[in-house]
Residue frames as a rotation matrix with the C-alpha (Angstrom) as fourth column:
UNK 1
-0.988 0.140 0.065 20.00
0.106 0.921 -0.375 2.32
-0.112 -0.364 -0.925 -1.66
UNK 2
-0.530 0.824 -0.202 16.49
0.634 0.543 0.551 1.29
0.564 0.164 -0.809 -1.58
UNK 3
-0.992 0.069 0.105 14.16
-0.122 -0.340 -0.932 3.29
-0.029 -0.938 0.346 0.01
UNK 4
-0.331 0.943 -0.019 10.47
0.785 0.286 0.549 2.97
0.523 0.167 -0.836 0.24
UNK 5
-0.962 0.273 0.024 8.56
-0.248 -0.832 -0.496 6.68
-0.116 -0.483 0.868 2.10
UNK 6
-0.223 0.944 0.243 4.86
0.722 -0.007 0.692 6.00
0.655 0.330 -0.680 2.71
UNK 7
-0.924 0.380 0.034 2.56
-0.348 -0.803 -0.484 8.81
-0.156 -0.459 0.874 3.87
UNK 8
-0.312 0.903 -0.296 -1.60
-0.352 0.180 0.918 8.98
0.882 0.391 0.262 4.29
UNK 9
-0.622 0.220 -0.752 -1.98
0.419 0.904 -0.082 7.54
0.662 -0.366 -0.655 7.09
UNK 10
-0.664 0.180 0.726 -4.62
-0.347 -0.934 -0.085 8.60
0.662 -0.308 0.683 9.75
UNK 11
-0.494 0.856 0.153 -7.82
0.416 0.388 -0.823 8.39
-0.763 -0.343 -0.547 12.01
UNK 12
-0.799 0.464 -0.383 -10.85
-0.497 -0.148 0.855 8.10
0.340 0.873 0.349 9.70
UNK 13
-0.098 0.848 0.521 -14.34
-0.691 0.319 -0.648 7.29
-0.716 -0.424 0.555 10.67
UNK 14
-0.402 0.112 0.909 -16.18
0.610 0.773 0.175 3.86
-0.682 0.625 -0.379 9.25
UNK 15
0.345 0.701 0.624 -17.45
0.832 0.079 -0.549 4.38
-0.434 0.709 -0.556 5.93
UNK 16
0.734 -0.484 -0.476 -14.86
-0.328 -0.867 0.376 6.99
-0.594 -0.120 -0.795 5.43
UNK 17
0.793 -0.535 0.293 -11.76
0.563 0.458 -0.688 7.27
0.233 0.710 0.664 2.70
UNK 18
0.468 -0.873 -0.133 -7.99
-0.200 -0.252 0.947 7.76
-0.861 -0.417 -0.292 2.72
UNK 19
0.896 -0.340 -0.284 -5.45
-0.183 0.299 -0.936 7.81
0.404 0.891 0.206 0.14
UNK 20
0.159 -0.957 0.243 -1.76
0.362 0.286 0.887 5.97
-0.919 -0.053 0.392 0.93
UNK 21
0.823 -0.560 0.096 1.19
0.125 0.014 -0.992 7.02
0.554 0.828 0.081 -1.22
UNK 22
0.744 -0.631 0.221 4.67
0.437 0.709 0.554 5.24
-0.506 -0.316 0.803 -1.33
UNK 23
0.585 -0.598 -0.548 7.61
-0.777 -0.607 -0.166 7.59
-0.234 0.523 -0.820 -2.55
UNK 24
0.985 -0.130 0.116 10.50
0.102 0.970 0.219 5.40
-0.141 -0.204 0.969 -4.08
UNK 25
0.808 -0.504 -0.305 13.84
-0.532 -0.847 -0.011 5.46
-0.253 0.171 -0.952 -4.41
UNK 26
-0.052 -0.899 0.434 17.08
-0.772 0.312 0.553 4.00
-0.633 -0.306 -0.711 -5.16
UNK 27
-0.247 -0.092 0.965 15.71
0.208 0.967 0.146 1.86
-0.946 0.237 -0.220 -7.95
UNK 28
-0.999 -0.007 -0.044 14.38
-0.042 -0.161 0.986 1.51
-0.014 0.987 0.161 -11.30
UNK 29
-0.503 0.851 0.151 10.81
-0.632 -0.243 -0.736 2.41
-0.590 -0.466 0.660 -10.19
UNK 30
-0.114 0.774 -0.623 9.07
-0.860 -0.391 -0.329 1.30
-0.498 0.498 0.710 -13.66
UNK 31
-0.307 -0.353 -0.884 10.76
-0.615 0.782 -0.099 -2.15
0.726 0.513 -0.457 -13.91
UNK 32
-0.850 -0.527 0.030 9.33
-0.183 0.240 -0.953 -2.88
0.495 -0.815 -0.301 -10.98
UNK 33
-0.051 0.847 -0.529 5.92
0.405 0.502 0.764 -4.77
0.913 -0.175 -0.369 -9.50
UNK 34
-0.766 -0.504 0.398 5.03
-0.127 -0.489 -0.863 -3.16
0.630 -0.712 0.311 -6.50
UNK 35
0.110 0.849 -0.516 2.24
0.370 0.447 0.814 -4.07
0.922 -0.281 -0.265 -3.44
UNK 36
-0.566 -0.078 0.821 1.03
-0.669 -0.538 -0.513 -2.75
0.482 -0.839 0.252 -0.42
UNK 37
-0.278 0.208 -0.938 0.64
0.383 0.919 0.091 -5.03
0.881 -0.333 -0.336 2.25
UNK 38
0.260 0.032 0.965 -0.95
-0.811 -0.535 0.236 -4.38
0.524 -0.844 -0.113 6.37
UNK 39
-0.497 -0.225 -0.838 -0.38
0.484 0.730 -0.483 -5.87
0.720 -0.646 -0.253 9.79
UNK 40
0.352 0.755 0.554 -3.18
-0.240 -0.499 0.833 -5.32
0.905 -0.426 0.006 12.41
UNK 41
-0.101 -0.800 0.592 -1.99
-0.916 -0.158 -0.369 -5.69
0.389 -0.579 -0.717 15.67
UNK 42
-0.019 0.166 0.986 -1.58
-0.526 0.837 -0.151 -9.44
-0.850 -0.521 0.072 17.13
UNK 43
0.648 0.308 0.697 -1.76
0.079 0.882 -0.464 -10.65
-0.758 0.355 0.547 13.66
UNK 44
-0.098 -0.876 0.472 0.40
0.780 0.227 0.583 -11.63
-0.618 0.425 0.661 10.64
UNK 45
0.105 0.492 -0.865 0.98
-0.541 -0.701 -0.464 -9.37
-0.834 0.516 0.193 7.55
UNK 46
0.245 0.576 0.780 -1.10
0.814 0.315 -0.488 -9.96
-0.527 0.754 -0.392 4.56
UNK 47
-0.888 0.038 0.457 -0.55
0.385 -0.481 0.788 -8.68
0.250 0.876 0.413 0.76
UNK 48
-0.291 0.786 -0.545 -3.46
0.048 -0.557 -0.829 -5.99
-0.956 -0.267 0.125 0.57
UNK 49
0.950 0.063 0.307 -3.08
0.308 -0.005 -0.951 -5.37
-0.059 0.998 -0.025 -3.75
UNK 50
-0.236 -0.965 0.115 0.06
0.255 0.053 0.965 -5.60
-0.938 0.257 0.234 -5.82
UNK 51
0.616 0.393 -0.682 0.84
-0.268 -0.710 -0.651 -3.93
-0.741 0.584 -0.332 -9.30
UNK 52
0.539 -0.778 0.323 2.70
0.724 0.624 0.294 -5.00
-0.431 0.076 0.899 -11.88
UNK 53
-0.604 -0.729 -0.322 5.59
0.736 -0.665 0.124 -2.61
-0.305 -0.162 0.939 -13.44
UNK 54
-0.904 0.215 0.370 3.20
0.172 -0.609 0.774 -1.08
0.392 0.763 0.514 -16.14
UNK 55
-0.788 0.546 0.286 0.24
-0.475 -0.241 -0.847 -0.61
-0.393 -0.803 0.449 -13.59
UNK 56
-0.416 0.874 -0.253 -1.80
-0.876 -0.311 0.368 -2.48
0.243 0.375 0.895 -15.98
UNK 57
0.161 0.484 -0.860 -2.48
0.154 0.849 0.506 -5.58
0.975 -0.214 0.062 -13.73
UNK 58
-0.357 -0.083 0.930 -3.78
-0.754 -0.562 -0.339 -5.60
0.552 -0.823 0.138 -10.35
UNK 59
-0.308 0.235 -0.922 -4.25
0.344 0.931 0.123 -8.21
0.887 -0.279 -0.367 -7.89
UNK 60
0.324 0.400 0.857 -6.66
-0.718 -0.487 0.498 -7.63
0.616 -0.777 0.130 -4.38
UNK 61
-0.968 0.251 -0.020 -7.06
0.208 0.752 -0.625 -9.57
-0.141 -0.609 -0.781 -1.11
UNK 62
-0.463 0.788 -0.406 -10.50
0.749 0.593 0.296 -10.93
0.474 -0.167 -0.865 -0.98
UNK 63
0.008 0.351 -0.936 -11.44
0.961 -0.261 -0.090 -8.44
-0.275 -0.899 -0.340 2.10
UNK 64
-0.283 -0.294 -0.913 -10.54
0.071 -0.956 0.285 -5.14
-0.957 0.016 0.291 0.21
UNK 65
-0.742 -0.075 0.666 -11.33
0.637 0.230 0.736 -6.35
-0.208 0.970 -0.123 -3.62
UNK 66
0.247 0.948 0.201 -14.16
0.744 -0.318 0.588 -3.61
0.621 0.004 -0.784 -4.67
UNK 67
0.872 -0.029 -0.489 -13.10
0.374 -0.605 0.703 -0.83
-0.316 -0.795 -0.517 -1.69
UNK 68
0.442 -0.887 -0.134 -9.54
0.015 -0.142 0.990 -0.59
-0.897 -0.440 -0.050 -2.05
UNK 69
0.970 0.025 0.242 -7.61
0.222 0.319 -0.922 0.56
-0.100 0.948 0.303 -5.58
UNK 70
0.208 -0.978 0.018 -3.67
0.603 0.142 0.785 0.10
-0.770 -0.152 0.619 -6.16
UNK 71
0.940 -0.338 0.040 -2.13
-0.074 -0.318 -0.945 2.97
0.332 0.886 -0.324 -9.12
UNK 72
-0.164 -0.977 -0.135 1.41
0.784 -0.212 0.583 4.01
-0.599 -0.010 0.801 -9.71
UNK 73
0.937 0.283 -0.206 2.69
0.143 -0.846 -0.514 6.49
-0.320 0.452 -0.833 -11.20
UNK 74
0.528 -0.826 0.197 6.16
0.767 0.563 0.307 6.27
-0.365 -0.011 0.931 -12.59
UNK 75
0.246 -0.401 0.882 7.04
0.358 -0.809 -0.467 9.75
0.901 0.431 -0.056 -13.68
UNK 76
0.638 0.313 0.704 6.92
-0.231 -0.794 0.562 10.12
0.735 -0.521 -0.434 -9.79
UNK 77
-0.450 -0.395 -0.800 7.96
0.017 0.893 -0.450 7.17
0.893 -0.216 -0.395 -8.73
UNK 78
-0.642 0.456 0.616 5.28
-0.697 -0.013 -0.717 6.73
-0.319 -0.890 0.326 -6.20
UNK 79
-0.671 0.403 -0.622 2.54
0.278 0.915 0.293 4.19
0.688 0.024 -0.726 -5.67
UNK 80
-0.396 0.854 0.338 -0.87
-0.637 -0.521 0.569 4.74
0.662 0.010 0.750 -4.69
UNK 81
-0.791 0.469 -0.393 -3.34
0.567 0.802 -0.185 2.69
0.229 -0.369 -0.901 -2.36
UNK 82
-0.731 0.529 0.430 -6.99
-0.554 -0.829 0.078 4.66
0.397 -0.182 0.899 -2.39
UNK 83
-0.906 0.273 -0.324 -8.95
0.422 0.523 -0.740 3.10
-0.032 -0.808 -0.589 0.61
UNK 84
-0.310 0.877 0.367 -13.19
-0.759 -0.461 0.460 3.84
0.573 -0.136 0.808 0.16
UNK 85
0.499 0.862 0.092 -15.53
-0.625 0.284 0.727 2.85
0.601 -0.420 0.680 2.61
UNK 86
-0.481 -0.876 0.038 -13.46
-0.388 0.174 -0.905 1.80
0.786 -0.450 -0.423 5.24
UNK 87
0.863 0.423 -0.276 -14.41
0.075 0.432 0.899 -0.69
0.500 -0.796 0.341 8.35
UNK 88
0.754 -0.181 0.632 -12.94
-0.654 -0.304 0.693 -0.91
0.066 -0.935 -0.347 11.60
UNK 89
0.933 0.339 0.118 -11.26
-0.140 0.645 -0.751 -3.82
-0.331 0.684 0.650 10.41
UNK 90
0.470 -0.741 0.480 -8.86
0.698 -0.021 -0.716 -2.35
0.541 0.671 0.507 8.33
UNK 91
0.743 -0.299 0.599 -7.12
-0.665 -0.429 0.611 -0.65
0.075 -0.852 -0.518 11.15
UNK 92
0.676 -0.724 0.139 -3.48
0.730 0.683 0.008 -1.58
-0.101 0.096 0.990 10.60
UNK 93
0.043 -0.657 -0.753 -0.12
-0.281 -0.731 0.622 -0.06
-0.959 0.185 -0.216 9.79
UNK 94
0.775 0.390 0.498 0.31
0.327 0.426 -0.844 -0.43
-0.540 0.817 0.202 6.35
UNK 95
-0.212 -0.973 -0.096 3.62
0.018 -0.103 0.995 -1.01
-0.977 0.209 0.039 4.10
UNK 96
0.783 -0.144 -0.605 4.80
-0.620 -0.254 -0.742 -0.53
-0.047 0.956 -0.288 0.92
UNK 97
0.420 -0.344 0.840 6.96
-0.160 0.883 0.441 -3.54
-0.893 -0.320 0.316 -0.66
UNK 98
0.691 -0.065 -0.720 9.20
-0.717 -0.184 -0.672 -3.73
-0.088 0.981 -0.174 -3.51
UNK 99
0.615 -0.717 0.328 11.13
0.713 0.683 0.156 -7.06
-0.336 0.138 0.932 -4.70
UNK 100
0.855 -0.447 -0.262 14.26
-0.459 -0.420 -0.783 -5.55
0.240 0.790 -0.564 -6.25
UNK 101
-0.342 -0.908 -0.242 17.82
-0.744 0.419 -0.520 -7.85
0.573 0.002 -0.819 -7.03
UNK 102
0.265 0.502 -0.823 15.56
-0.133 0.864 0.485 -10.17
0.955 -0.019 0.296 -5.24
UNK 103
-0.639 0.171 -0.750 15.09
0.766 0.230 -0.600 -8.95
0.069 -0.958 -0.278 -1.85
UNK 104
0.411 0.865 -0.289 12.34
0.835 -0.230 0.500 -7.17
0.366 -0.446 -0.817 0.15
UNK 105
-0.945 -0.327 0.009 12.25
0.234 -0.698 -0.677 -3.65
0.228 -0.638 0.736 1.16
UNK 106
0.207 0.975 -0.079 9.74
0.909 -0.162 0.385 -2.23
0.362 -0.152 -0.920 3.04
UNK 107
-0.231 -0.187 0.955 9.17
-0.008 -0.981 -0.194 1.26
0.973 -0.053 0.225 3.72
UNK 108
-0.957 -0.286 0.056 8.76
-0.062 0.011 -0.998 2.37
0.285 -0.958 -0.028 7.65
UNK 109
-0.382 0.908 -0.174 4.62
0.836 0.420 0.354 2.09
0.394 -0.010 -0.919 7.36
UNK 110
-0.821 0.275 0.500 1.81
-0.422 -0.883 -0.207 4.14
0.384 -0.381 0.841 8.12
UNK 111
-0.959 0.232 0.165 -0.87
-0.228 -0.277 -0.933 4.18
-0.171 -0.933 0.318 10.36
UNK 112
-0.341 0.921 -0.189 -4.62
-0.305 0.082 0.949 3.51
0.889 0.381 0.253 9.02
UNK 113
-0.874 0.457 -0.166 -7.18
0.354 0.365 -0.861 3.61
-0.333 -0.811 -0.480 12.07
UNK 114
-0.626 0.779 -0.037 -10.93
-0.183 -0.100 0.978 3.29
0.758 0.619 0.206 11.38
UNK 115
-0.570 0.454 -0.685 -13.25
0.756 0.616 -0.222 4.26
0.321 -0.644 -0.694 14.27
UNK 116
0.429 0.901 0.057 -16.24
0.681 -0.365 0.635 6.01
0.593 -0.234 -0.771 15.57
C-alpha cells in the first residue's frame, strides 16, 4: 500500500533552515507529482510547493515562493522540501501528499517550529 514517511522536522530559530524529506512507498514514485502541504494550528491546510513527476516544474505558495525549495529524487524515492530563512509563521506540521489511482495519501507529518 501507499505509504508516505516524512522526517526533518524540529525547533529552529527565526532566520534559521531545515530540510523535510518524504520517503515513499507502495507506488510508482517517478510517475508521480508530488507536494508538500502545512497546517498551523487553528487553521486550514494549505499546498506549500508541488512537483511534477520529472521534478522539472515547481509550483510555490505566495508566502514561501523565494525561501522554500521542493526536489525529488526518484532513485530514492523521496521528496525534498528545503526551508531557508524561516519566520515564526511557518510553524506548522507539515505533510507530504501524493495523488495516486486518484486518491490522497498523506504521510503522518512532521513538526516545523520557528522561535526565539
Amino acid at each position: 500500500q501507499v505509504q508516505l514517511v516524512e522526517s526533518g522536522g524540529g525547533l529552529v530559530q527565526p532566520g534559521g533552515s531545515l530540510r523535510l524529506s518524504c520517503a515513499a512507498s507502495g507506488f510508482t514514485f517517478s510517475r508521480y507529482p508530488m507536494s508538500w502541504y502545512r497546517q498551523a494550528p487553528g487553521k486550514e491546510r494549505e499546498l506549500v510547493a508541488f512537483i511534477n513527476s520529472a521534478g522539472r516544474s515547481t509550483t510555490y505558495a505566495g508566502s514561501v515562493k523565494g525561501r522554500f525549495t521542493i526536489s525529488r529524487d526518484n532513485a530514492r524515492n523521496t521528496v525534498y522540501l528545503q526551508m531557508n530563512s524561516l519566520k515564526p509563521e511557518d510553524t506548522a506540521v507539515y505533510y507530504c501528499n501524493a495523488e495516486v489511482w486518484n486518491a490522497a495519501y498523506w504521510g503522518q507529518g512532521t513538526q516545523v517550529t520557528v522561535s526565539s
